[in-house]
C-alpha positions in Angstrom: 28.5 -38.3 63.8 31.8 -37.9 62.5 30.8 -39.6 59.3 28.1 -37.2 59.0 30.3 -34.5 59.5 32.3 -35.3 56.5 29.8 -36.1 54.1 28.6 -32.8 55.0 32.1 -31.3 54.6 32.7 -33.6 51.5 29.3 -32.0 49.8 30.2 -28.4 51.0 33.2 -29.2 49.5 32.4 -30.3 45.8 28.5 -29.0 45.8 29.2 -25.5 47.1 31.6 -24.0 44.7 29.2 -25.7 42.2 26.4 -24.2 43.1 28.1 -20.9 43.4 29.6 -21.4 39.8 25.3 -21.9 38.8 24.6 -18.8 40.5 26.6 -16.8 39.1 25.9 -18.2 35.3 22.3 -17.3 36.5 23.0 -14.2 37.3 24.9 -13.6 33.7 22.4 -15.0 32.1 19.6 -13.1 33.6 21.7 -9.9 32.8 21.7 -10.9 29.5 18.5 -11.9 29.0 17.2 -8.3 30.4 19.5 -6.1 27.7 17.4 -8.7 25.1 14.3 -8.2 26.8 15.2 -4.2 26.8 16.9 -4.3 23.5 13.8 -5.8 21.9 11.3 -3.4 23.7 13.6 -0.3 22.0 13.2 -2.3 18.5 9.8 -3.0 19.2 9.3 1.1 19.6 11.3 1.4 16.5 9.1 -0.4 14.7 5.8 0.6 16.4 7.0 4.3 15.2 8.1 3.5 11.7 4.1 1.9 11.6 3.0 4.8 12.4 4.9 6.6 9.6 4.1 4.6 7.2 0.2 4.6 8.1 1.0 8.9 7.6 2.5 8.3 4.5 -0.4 5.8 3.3 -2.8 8.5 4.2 -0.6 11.2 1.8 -0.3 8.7 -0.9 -4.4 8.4 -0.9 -4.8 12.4 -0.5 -2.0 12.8 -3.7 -4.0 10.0 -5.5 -7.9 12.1 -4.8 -6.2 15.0 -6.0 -4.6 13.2 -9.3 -7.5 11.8 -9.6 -9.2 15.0 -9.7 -6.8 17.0 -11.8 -7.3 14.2 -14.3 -11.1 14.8 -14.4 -10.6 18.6 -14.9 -7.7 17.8 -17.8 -10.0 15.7 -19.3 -12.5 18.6 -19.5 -10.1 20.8 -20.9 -9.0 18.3 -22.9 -12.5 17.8 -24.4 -13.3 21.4 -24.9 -10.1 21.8 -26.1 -10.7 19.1 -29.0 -14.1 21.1 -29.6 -12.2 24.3 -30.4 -9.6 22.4 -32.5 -12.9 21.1 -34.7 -14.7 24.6 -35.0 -11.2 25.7 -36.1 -11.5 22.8 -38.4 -14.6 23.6 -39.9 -13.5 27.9 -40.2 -10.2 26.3 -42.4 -12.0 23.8 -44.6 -14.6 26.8 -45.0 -12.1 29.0 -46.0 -10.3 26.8 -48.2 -13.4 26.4 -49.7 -14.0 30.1 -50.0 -10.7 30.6 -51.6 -11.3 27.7 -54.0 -14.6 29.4 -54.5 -12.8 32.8 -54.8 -10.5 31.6 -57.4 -13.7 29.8 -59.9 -15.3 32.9 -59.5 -12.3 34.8 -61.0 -11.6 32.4 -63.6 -15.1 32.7 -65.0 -15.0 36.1 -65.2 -12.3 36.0 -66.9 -13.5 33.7 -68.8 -16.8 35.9 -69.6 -14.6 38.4 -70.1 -12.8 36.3 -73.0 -16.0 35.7 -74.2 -17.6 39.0 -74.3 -14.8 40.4 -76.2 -14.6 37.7 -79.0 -18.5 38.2 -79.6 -18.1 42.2 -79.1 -20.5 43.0 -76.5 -19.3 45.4 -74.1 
């Protein structure tokens, strides 16, 4: 029994202090291995939130783009009658220009007649 007694003393001896050296590297490395577990949770909320930010700022971005989208439509409208008004006020000028031009003939014919009626002495 004695021998007994001191491999059980012998393994108390070298085992023990080993095993309490493995428990408490457990025990730090569970510690650790919990601020991960928490520290990734809080990221994984971060990101979960910024997600959802996003997605609120996708939904914006597609209400901003229906209402360019519909602006452009009512430019182009104005735009077109616009461009109709600019080709009436076309047509008044060249009509004008050609009434002046017209204006002008006119004139220089009387005138003209004028020249003419006085060489032949008709009054």
């Amino acid at each position: 029994m004695e021998i007994l007694e001191a491999v059980r003393a012998a393994i108390k001896e070298l085992v023990l202090p080993e095993l309490d050296g493995m428990k408490a590297q457990l025990t730090e490395v569970r510690a650790r291995l919990e601020a991960q577990g928490e520290a990734i949770r809080t990221l994984n909320a971060h990101l979960l939130d910024q997600s959802r930010r996003i997605d609120v700022l996708g939904e914006r971005v597609d209400a901003l783009s229906d209402r360019i989208d519909v602006l452009r439509s009512d430019l182009s409208q104005r735009l077109d009658v616009t461009n109709q008004r600019l080709d009436r006020l076309y047509e008044v000028v060249v009509r004008r220009d050609e009434h002046d031009q017209l204006a002008r003939r006119v004139a220089a014919l009387e005138q003209d007649v004028g020249r003419i009626k006085e060489r032949l002495g008709v009054p």
